[in-house]
Structure formats: structure tokens, C-alpha cells
N, C-alpha and C positions, 0 to 999 in steps of 0.2 A: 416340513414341520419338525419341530426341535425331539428330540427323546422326551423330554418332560411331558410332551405334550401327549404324547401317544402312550405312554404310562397311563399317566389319566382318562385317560379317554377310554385306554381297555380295563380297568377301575371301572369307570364308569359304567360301561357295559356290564359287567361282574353284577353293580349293584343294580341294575336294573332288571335283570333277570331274576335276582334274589327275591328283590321286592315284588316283581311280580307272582314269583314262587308261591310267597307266599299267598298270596291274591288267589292265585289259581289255586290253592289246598282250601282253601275257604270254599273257593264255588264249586270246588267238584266232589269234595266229601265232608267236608265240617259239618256248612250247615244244612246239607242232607241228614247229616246225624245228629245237630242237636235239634232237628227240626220232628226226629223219629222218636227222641226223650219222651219218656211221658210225665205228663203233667205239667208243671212247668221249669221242668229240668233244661230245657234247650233254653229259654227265657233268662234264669239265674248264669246261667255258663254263660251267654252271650252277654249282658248284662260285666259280669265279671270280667274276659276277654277287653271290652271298651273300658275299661279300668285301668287291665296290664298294659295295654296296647303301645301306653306313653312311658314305660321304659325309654330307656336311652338305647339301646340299639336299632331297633326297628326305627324309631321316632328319628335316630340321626340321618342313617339312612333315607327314609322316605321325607324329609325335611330339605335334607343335604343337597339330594335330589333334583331339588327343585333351585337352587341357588347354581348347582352344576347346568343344570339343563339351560340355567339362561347364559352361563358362560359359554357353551357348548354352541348356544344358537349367535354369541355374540364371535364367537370363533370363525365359526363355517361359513358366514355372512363376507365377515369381512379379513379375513385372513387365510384362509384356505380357498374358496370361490371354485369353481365348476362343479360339476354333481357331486362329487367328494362333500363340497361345503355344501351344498344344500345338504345332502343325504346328513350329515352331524347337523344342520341346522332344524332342520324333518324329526331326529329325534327327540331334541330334546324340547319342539313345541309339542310331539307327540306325549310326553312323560307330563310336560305342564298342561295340556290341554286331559288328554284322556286318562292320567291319573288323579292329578296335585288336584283340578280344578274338579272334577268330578268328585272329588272326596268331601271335600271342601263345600259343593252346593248340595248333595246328593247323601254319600254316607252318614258324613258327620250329624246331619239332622235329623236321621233316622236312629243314630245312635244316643242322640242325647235326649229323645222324644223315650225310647224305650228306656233311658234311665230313668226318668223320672217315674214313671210306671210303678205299679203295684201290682207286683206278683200274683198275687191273688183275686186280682180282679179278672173279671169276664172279659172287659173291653182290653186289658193287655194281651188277654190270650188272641182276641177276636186282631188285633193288632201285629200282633208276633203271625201267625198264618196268615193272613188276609193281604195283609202289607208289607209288615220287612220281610219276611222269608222271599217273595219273590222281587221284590223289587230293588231289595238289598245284596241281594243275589246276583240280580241283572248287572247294577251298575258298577259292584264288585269286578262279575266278568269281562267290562268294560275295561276297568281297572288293569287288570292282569292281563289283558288284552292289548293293552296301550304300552305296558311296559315290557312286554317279548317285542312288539312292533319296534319301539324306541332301543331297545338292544340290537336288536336286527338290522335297523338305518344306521347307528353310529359302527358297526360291524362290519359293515356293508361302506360306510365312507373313509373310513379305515383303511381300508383294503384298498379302496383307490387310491388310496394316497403310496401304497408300499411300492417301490416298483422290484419285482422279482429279477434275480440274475438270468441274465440270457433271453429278458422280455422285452 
């Protein structure tokens, strides 16, 4: 495999762990705490949060992602081959399946159901605890989950591909 390619690819890795980063500070103390807000303080913050979200950094990255991961799978298929190439092809249906696609069926519907919401109603509170807080959570951790996995496999097929001196 050329230098270019292994540039990218450990890039890749980089932003996969990023993004799950930040996945995982969501499920393990965020929305613990805006869940602990009183009133409807955790509601307006979260609310706000799916607003910023679509900056350009995050967005390019977790976007990016996704255009990589198919290059990454159309790589390891058919250019690289033995477990190397599975292992790069592993991750990157890993980041499309248990991030991109997860977000996509699961997050985002949660988050645009809680926008339209009215703070002050009973049923967004009964909504905010009952349903996004754990379920949003769940598939959150899903999320963050998929993209340490997907670091991990292209990391891991990387590395077969290096041959070390004197191996």
C-alpha cells in the first residue's frame, strides 16, 4: 500500500476515535447531568446542543466519515485482500452501520421530536425522562461504541499491513 494511503487511513483512525469521543462524554456524563438539571434545564440545553451540533467541525468530520468509511471498505475489498482488508473493510461498515446509520434512524428522530416540543409542557418533561434520556442514551452508546470498534479494526489492519524489520 502506497504512503498516501496509510496517511489516511491513520487520519482516519484519529477521527474515528474523536467522534466517538465525543459519543462517549455524552453517554457517560452529559446527559447524566443535564438529566440531574432541574426543571427543564437539561430539556433547553439539550434542545440547544441539536442546534450547535451542525457546526462545521463535528458535522465534517462525522459526515466525512461516512464517505471515508465507504472508501475505506471499497479499499480493503478489493485492493489490499487478506484480513488486513477485511479488518479496514470491518471498520469502515462498522462506523456506517453502528454510527452513520444508527444516527440517522434512531438519534436524529429523537432529536427533532424534542425540538419541536414545548418546554413547558408536561408531556415534553414526561418525554425528556421516560424516552430520550434512556433511549437516547442507549443508542448514543451504540454510537461511540461502533466508532472505538471501527478505530480499532482499521488500526488493527494497518498493522498487518506494516512488515517490521527483522519479522
Amino acid at each position: 500500500m502506497s504512503t498516501a494511503f496509510f496517511v489516511f487511513a491513520q487520519l482516519a483512525v484519529i477521527a474515528y476515535a474523536a467522534v466517538g469521543g465525543v459519543f462517549l462524554a455524552f453517554s457517560d456524563f452529559i446527559m447524566r447531568s443535564l438529566a440531574r438539571t432541574g426543571g427543564h434545564g437539561g430539556i433547553d440545553a439539550m434542545q440547544t446542543i441539536n442546534r450547535e451540533v451542525f457546526r462545521w467541525i463535528f458535522m465534517a468530520l462525522f459526515l466525512g466519515l461516512a464517505a471515508v468509511s465507504l472508501l475505506l471498505m471499497a479499499i480493503g475489498l478489493t485492493q489490499v485482500g487478506g484480513i488486513a482488508g477485511v479488518q479496514i473493510a470491518l471498520a469502515g461498515l462498522t462506523y456506517l452501520v453502528g454510527c452513520f446509520l444508527v444516527t440517522v434512524v434512531f438519534n436524529v428522530p429523537m432529536n427533532e421530536a424534542l425540538a419541536r416540543m414545548n418546554l413547558s409542557s408536561t408531556a415534553t418533561r414526561d418525554y425528556w425522562t421516560g424516552t430520550y434520556l434512556p433511549r437516547w442514551t442507549f443508542w448514543n452508546t451504540v454510537r461511540a461504541g461502533a466508532c472505538m470498534v471501527a478505530a480499532g479494526l482499521l488500526l488493527l489492519g494497518l498493522t498487518g499491513l506494516v512488515r517490521l524489520p527483522g519479522a
